[in-house]
Residue frames as a rotation matrix with the C-alpha (Angstrom) as fourth column:
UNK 1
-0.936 -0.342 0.084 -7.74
-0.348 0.858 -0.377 9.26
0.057 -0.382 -0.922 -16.41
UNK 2
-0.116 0.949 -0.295 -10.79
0.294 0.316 0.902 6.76
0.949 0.018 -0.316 -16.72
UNK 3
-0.376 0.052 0.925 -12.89
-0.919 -0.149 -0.365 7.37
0.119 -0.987 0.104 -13.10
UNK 4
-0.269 0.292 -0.918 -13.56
0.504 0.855 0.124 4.67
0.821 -0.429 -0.378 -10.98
UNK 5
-0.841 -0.325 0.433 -14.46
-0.183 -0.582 -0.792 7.45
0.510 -0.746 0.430 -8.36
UNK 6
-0.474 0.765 -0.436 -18.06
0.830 0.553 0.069 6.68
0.294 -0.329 -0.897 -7.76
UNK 7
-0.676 -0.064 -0.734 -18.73
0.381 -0.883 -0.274 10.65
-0.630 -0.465 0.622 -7.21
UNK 8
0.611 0.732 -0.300 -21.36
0.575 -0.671 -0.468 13.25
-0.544 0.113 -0.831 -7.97
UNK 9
0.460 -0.421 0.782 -20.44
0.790 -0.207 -0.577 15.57
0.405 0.883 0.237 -10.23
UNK 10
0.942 -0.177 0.285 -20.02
-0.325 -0.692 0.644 18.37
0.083 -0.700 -0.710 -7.67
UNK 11
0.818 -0.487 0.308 -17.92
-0.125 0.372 0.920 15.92
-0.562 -0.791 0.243 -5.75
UNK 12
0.536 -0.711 0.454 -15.93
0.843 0.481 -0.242 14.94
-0.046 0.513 0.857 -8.96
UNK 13
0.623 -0.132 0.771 -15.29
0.248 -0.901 -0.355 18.84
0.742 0.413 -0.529 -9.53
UNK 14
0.946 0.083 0.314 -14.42
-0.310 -0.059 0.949 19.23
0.097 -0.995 -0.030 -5.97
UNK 15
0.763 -0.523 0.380 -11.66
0.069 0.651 0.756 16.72
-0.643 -0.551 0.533 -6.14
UNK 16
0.475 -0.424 0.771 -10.41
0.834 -0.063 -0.548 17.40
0.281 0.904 0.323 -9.54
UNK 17
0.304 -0.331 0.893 -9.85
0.121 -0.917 -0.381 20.97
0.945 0.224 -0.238 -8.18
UNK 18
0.817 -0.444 0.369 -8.08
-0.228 0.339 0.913 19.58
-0.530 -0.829 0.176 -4.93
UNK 19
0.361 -0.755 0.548 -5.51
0.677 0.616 0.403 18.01
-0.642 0.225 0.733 -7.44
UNK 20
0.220 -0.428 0.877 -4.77
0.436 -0.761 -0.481 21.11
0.873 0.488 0.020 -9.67
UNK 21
0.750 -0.454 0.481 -3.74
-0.617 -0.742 0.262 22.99
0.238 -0.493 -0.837 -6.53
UNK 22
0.681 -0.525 0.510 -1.82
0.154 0.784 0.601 19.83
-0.715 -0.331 0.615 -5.63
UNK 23
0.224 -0.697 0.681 0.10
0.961 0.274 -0.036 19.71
-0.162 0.662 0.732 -8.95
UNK 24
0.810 0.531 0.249 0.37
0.558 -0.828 -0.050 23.54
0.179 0.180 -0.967 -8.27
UNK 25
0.578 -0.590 0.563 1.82
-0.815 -0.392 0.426 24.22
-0.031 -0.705 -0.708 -5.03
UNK 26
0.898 -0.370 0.237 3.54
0.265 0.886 0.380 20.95
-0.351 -0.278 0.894 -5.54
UNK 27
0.440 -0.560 -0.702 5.83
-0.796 -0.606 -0.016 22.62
-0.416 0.566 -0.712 -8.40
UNK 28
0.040 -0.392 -0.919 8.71
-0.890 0.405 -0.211 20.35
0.455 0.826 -0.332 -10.35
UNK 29
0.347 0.184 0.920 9.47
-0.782 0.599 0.175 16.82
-0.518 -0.779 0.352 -9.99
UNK 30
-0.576 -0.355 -0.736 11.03
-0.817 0.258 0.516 13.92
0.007 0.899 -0.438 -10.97
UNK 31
-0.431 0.356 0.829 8.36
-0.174 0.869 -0.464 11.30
-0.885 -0.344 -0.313 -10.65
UNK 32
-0.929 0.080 0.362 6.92
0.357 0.450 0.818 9.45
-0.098 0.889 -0.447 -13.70
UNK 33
-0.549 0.815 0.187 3.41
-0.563 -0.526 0.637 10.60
0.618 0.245 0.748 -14.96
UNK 34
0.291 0.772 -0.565 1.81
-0.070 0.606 0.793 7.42
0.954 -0.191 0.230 -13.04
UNK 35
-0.310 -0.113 -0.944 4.15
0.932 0.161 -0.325 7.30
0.189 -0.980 0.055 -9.83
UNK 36
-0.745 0.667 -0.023 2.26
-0.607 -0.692 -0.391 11.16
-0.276 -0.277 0.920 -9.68
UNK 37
0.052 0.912 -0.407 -0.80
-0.164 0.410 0.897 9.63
0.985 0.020 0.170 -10.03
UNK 38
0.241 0.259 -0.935 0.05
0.581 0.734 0.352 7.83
0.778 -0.628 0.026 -6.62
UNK 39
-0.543 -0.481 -0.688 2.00
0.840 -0.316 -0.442 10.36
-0.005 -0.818 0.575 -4.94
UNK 40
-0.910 0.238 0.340 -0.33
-0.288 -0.952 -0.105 13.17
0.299 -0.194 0.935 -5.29
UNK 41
0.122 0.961 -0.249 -3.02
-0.040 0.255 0.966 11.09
0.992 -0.108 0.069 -3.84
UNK 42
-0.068 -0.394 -0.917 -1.10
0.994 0.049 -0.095 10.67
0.082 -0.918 0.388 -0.84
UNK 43
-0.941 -0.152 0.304 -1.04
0.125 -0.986 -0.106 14.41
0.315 -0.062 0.947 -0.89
UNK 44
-0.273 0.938 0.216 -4.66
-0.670 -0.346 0.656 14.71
0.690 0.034 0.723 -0.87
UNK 45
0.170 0.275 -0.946 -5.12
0.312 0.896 0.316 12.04
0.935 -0.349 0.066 1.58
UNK 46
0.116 -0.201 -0.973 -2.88
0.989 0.119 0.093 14.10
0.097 -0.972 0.213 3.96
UNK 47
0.761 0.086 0.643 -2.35
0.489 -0.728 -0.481 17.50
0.427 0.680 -0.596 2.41
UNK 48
0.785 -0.613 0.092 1.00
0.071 0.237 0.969 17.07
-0.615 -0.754 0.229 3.30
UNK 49
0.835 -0.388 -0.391 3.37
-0.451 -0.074 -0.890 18.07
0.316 0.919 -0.236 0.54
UNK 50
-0.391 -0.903 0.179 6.70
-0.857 0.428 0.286 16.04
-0.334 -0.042 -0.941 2.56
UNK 51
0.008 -0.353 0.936 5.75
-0.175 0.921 0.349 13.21
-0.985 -0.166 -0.054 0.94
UNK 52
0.899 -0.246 -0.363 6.81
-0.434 -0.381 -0.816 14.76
0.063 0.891 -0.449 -2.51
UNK 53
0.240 -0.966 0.096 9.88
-0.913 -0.258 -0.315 14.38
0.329 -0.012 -0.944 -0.76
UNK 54
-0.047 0.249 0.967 9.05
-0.645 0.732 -0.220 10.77
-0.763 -0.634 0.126 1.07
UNK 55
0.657 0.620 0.429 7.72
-0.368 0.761 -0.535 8.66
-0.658 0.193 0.728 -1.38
UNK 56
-0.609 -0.793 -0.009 10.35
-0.638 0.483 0.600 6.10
-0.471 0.371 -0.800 -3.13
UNK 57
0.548 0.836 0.002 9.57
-0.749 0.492 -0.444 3.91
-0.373 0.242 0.896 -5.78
UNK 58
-0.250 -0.412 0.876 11.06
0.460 0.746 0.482 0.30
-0.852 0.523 0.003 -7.25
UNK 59
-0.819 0.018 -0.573 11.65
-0.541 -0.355 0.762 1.00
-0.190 0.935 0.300 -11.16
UNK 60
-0.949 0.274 -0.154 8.77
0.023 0.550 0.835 -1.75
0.314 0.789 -0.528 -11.43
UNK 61
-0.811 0.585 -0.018 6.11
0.173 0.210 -0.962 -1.11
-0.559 -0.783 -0.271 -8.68
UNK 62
-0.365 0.821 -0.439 3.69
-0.606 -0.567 -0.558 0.72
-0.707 0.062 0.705 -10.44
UNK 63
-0.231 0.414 -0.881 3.54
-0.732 0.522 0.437 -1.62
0.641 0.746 0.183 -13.57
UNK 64
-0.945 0.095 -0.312 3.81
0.251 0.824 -0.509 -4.65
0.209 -0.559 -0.802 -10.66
UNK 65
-0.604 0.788 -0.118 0.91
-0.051 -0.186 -0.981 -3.15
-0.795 -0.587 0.153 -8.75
UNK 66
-0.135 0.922 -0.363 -1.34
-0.810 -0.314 -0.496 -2.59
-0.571 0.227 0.789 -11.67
UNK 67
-0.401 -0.040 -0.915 -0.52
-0.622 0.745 0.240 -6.00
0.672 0.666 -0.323 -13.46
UNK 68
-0.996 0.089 0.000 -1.28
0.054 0.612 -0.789 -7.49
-0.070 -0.786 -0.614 -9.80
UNK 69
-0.272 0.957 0.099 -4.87
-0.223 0.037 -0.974 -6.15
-0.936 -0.287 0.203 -9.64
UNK 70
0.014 0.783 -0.621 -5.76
-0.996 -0.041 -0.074 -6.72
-0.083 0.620 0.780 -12.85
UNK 71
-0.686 -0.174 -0.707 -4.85
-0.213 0.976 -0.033 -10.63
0.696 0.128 -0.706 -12.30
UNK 72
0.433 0.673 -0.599 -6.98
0.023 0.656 0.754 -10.49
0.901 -0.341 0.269 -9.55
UNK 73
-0.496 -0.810 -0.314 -4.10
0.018 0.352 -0.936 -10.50
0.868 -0.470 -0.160 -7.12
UNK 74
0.213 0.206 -0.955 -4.56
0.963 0.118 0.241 -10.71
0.162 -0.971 -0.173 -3.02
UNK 75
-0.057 -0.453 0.890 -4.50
-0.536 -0.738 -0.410 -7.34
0.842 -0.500 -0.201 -1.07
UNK 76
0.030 -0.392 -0.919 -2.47
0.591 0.749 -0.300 -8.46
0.806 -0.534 0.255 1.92
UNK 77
0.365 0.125 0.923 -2.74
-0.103 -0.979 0.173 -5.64
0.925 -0.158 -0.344 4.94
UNK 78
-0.649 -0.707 -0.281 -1.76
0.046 0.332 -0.942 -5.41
0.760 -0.624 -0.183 8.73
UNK 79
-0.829 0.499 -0.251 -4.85
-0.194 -0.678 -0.709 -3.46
-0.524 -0.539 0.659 9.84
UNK 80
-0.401 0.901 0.168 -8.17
0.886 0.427 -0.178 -3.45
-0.232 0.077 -0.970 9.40
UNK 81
-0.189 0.111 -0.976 -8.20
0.169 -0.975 -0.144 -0.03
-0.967 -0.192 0.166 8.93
UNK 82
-0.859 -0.449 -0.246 -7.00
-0.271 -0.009 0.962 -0.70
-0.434 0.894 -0.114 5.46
UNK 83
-0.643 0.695 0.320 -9.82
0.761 0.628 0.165 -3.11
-0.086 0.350 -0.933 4.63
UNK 84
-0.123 0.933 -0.338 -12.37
0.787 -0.117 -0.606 -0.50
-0.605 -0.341 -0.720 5.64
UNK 85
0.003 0.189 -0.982 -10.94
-0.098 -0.977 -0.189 2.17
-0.995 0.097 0.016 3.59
UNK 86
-0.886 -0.413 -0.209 -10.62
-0.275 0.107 0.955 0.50
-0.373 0.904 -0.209 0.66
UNK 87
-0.184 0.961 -0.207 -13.48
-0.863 -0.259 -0.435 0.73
-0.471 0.098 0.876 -2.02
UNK 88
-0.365 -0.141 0.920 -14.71
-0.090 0.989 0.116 -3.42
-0.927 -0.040 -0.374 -2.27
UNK 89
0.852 0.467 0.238 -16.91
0.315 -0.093 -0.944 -2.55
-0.418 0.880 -0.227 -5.97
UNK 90
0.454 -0.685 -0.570 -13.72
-0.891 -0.326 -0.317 -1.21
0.031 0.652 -0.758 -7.29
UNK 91
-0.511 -0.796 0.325 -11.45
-0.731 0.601 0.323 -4.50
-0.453 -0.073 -0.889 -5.90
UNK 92
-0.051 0.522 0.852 -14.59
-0.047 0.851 -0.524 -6.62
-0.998 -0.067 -0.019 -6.86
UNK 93
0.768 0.067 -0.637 -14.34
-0.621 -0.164 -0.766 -5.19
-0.155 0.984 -0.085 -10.95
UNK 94
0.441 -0.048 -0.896 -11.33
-0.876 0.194 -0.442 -7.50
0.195 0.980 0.044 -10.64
UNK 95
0.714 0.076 -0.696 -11.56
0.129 0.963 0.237 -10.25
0.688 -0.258 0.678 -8.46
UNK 96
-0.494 -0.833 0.249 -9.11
-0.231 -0.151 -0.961 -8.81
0.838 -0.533 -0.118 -5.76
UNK 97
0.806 0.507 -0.306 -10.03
0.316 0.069 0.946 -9.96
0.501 -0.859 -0.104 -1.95
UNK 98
0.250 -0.206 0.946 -8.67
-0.508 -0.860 -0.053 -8.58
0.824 -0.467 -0.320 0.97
UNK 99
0.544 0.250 -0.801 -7.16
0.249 0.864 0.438 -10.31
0.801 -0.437 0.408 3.76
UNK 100
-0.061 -0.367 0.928 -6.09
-0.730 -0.617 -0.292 -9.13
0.680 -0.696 -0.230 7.34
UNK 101
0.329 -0.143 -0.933 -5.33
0.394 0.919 -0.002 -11.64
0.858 -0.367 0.359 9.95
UNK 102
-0.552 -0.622 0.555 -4.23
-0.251 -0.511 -0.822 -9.32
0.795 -0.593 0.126 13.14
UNK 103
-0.335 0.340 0.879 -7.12
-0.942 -0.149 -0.302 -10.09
0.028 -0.929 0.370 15.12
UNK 104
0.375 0.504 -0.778 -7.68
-0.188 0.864 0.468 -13.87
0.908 -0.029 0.419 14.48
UNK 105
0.959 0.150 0.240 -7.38
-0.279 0.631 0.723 -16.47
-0.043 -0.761 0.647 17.74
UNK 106
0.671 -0.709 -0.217 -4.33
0.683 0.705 -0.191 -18.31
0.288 -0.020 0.957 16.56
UNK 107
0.143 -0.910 0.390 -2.65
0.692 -0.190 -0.697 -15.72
0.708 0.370 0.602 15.51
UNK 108
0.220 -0.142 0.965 -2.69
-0.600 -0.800 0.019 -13.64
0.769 -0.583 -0.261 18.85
UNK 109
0.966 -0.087 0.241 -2.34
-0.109 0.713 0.693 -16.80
-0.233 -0.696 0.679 20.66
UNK 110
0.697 -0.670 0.257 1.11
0.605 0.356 -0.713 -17.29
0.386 0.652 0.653 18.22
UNK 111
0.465 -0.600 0.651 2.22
0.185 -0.654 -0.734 -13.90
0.866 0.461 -0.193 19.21
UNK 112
0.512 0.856 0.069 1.84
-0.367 0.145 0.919 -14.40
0.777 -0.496 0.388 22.72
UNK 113
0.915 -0.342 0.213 3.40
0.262 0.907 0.329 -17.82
-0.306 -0.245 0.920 23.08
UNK 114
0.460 -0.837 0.297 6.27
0.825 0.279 -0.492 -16.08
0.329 0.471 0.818 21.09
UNK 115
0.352 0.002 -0.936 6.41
0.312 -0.943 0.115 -12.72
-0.883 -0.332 -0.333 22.72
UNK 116
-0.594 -0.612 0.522 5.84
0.722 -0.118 0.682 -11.40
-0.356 0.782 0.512 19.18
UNK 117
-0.443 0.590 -0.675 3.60
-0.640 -0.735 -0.223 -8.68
-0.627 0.333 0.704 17.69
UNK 118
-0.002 0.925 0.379 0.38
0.149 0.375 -0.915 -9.78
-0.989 0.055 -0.139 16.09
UNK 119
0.615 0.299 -0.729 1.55
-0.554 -0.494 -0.670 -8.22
-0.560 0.817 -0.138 13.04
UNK 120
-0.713 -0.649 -0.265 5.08
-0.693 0.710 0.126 -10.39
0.106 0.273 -0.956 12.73
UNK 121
-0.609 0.243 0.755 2.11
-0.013 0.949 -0.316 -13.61
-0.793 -0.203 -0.575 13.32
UNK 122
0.528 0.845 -0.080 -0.41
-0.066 -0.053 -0.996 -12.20
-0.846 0.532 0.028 10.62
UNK 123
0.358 -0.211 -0.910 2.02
-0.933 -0.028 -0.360 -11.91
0.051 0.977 -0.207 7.87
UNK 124
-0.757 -0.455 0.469 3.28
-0.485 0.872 0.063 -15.49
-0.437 -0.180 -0.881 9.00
UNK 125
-0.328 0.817 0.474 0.23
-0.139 0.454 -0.880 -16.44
-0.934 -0.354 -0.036 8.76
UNK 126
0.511 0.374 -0.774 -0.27
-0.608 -0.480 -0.633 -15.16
-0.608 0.794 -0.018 4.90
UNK 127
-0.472 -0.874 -0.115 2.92
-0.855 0.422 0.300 -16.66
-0.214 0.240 -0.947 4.36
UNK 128
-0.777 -0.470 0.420 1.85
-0.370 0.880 0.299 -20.12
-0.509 0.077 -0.857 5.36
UNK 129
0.267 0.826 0.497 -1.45
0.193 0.459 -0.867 -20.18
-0.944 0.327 -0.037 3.52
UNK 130
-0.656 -0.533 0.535 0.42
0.701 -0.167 0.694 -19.06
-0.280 0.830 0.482 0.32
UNK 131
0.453 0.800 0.394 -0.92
0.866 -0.291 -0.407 -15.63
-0.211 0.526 -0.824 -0.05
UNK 132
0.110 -0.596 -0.796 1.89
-0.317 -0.780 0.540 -13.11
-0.942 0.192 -0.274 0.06
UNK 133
-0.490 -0.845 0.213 3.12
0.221 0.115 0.968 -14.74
-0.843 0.522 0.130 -3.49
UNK 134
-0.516 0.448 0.730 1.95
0.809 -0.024 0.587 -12.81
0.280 0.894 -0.350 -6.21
UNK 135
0.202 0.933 -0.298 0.09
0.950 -0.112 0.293 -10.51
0.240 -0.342 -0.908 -3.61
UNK 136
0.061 -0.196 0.979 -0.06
-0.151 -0.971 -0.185 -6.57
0.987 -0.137 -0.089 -2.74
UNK 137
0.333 0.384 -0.861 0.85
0.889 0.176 0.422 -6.71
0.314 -0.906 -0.283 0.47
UNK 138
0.099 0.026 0.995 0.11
0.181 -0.983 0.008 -3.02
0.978 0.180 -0.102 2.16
UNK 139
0.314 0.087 -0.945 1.19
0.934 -0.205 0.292 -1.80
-0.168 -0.975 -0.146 5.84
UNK 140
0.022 0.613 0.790 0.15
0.504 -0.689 0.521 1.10
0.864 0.386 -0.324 7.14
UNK 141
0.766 0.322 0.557 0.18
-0.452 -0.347 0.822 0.92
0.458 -0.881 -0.121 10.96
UNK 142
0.852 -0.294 0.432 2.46
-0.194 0.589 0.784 -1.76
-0.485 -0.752 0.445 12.23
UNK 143
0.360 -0.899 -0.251 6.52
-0.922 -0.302 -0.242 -1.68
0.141 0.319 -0.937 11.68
UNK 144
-0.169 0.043 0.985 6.58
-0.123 0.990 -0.065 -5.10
-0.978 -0.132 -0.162 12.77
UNK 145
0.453 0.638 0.623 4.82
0.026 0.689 -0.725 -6.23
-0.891 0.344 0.295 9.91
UNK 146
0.770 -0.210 -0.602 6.81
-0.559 -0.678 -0.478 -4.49
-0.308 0.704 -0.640 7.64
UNK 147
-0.266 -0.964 0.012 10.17
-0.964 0.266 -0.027 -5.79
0.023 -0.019 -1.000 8.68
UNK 148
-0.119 0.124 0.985 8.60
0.103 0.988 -0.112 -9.89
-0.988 0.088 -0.130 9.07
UNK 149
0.944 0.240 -0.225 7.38
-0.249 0.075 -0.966 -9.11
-0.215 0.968 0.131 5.39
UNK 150
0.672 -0.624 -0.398 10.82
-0.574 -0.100 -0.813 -8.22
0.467 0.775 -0.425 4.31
UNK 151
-0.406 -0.806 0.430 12.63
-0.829 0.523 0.198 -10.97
-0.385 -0.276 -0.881 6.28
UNK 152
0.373 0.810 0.452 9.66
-0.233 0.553 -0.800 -13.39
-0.898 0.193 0.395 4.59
UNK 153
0.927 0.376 -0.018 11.17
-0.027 0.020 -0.999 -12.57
-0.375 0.927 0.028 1.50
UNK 154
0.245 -0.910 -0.333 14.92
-0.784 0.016 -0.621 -12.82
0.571 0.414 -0.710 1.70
UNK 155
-0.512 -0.335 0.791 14.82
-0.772 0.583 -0.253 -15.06
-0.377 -0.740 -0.557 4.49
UNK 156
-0.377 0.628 0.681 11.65
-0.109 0.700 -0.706 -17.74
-0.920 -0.340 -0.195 3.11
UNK 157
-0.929 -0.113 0.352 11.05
0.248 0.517 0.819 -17.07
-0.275 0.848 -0.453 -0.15
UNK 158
0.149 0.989 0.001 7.81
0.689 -0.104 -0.717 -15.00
-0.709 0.108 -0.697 -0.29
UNK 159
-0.789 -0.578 -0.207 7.47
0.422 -0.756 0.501 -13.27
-0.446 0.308 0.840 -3.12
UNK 160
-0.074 0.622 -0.779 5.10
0.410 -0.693 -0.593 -10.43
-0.909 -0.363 -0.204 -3.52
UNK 161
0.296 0.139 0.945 3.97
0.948 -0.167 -0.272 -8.93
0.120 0.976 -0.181 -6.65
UNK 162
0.107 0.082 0.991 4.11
0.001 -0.997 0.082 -4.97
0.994 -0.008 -0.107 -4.80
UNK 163
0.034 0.270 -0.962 4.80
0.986 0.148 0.077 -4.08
0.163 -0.951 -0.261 -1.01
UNK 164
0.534 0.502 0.681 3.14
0.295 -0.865 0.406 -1.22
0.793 -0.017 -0.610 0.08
UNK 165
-0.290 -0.736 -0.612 5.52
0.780 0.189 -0.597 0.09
0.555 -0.650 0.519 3.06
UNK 166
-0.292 -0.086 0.953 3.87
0.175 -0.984 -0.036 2.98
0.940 0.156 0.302 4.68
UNK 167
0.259 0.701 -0.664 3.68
0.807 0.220 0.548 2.33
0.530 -0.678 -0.509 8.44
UNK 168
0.353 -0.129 0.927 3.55
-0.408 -0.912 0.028 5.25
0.842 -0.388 -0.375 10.89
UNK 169
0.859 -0.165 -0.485 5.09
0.507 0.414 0.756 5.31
0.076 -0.895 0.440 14.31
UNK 170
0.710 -0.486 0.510 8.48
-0.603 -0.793 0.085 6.04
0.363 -0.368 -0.856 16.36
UNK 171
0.265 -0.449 0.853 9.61
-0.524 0.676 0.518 2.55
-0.809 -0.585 -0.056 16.93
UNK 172
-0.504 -0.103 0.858 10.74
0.129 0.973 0.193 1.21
-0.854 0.208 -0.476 13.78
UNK 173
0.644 0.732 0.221 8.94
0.422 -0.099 -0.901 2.96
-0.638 0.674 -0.373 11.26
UNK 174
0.769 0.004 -0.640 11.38
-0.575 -0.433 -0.694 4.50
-0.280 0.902 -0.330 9.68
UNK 175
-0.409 -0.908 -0.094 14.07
-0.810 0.313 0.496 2.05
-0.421 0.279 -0.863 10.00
UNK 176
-0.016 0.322 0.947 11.33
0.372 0.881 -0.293 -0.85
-0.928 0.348 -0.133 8.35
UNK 177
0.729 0.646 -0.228 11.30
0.097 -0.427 -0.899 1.16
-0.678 0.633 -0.374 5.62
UNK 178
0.368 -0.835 -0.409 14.61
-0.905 -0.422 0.047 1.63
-0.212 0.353 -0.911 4.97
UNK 179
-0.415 -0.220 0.883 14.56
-0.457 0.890 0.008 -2.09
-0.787 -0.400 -0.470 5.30
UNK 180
0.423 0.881 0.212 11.81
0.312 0.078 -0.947 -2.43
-0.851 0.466 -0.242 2.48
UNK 181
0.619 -0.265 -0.739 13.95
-0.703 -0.606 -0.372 -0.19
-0.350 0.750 -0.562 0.44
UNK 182
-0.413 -0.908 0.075 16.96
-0.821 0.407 0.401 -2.83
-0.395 0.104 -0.913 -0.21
UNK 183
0.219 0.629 0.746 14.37
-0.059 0.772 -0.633 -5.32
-0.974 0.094 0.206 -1.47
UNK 184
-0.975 -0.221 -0.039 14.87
0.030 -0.302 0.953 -6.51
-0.222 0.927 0.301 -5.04
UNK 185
-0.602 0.704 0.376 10.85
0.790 0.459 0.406 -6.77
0.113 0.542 -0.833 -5.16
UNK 186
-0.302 0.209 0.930 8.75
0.344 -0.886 0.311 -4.31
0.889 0.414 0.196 -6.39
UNK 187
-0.587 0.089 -0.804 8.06
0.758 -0.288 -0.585 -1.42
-0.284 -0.953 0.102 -3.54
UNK 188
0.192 0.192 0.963 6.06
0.071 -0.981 0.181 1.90
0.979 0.034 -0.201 -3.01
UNK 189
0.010 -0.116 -0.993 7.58
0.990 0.142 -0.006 3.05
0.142 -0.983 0.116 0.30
UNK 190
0.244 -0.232 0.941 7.54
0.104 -0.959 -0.264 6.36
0.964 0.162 -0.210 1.83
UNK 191
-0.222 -0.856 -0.467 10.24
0.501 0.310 -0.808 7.16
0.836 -0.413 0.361 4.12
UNK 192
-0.544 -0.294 0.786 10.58
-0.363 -0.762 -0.536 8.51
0.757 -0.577 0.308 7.65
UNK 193
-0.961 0.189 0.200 8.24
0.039 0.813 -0.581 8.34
-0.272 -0.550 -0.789 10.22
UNK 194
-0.109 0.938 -0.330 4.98
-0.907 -0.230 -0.352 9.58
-0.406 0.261 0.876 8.50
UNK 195
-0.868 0.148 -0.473 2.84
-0.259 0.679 0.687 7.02
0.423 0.719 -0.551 6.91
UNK 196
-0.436 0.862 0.258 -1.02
-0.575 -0.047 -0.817 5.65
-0.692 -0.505 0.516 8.01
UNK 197
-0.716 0.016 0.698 -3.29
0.504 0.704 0.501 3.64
-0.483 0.710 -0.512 6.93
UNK 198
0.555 0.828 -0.080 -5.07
0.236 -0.249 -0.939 6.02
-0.798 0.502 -0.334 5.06
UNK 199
0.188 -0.265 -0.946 -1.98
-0.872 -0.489 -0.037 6.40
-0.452 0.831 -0.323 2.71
UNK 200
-0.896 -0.218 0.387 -1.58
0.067 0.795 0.603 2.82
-0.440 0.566 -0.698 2.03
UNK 201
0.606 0.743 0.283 -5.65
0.595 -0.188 -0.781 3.22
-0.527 0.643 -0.556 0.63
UNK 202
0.626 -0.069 -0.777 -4.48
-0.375 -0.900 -0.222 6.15
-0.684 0.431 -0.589 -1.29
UNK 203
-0.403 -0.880 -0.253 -1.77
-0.768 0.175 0.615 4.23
-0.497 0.442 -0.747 -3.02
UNK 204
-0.477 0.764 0.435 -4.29
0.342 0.617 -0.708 1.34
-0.809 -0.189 -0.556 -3.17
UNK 205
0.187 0.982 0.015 -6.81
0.617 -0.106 -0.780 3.52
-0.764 0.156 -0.626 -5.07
UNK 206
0.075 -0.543 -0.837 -4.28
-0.795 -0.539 0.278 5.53
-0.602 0.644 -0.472 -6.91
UNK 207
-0.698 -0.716 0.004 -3.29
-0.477 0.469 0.743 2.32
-0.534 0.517 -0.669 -8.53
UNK 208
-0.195 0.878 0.436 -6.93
0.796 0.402 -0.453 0.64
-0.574 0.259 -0.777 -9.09
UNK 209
0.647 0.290 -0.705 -7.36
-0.246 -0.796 -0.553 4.38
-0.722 0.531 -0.444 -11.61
UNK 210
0.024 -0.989 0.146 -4.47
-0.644 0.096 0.759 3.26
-0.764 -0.113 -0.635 -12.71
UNK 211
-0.539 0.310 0.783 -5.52
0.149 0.950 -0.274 -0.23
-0.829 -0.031 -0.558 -13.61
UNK 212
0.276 0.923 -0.269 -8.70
0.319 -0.352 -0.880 1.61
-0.907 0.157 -0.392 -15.19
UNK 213
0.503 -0.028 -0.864 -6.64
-0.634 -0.692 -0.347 3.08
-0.588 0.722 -0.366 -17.38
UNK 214
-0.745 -0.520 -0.417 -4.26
-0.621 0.313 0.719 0.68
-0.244 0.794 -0.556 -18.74
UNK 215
-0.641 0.464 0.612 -7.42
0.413 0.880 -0.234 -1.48
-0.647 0.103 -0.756 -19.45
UNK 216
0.653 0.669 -0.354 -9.28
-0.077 -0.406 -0.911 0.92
-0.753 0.622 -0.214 -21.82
């Protein structure tokens, strides 16, 4: 795979020989050659092999997701976490920006006034500036955001290029997913409650290699 890793050689070695034990101890599978690509980053992200068993894909995400960044698309997020983990010289090779909206003014004033969750007001928010359509949009932390996403889109008419579905929690995390799953637009979700934003990055960065490659 081209690298977009940004790594010392050491470091490349290092990681390269993190993912051969991965595709080791992982053993058979039926995932495509690229949804591994995404799901054995999530491994290495958590070195967690249940989400061999976790991770669900739409038949179209992966082409969706990498046709999205190379256009340029929005990454849409719930967290700021996301933003920080995500590498901006890789998103900047093709014009992707990043947009998180949990901690503006309005929108905590919105949730407030509505006894709603900042996250159900931030993806509103995306909504009404037209940026979910066409966009990755990636949760990570907040089941809320998940489930407004996917009522956005059968209920309003947003339509994502890719939704990333991977929020963690005990309230709602796995049943937003399971929600996410019945979408006809493209998904990467990974069931239950596990999920964080450090695997939406991982899925994120799995796909931007991705990218890398189908552009050489």
């Amino acid at each position: 795979m081209s690298d977009m890793r940004q790594m010392t050689a050491m470091g490349r070695n290092i990681e390269d020989g993190s993912f051969a034990i991965i595709d080791r101890e992982a053993g058979p599978h039926d995932f495509s050659p690229d949804q591994w690509q995404i799901v054995r980053r999530v491994i290495h992200a958590t070195a967690d092999f249940e989400f061999k068993d976790l991770m669900r894909f739409h038949p179209e995400a992966v082409r969706a997701g990498v046709a999205a960044l190379l256009g340029g698309a929005p990454i849409v997020v719930d967290v700021k976490m996301i933003t920080a983990g995500l590498n901006t010289d890789r998103l900047n090779v093709y014009g992707c920006s990043t947009h998180c909206f949990i901690s503006d003014e309005d929108v905590i004033a919105a949730a407030k006034a509505a006894n709603s969750t900042r996250a159900i007001e931030a993806m509103r928010k995306a909504h009404r500036r037209g940026l979910l359509d066409g966009a990755i949009v990636a949760i990570g932390n907040a089941p809320t955001a998940l489930l407004e996403t996917v009522r956005l889109v059968e209920e309003e008419a947003a339509r994502p290029a890719l939704v990333i579905g991977v929020p963690v929690g005990f309230v709602s995390a796995a049943e937003s997913k399971e929600a996410a799953l019945r979408l006809a637009s493209p998904y990467i979700v990974a069931r239950g409650r596990k999920g964080g934003s450090a695997i939406a990055v991982a899925i994120i960065h799995a796909l931007l290699l991705l990218s890398t490659e189908a552009r050489a």
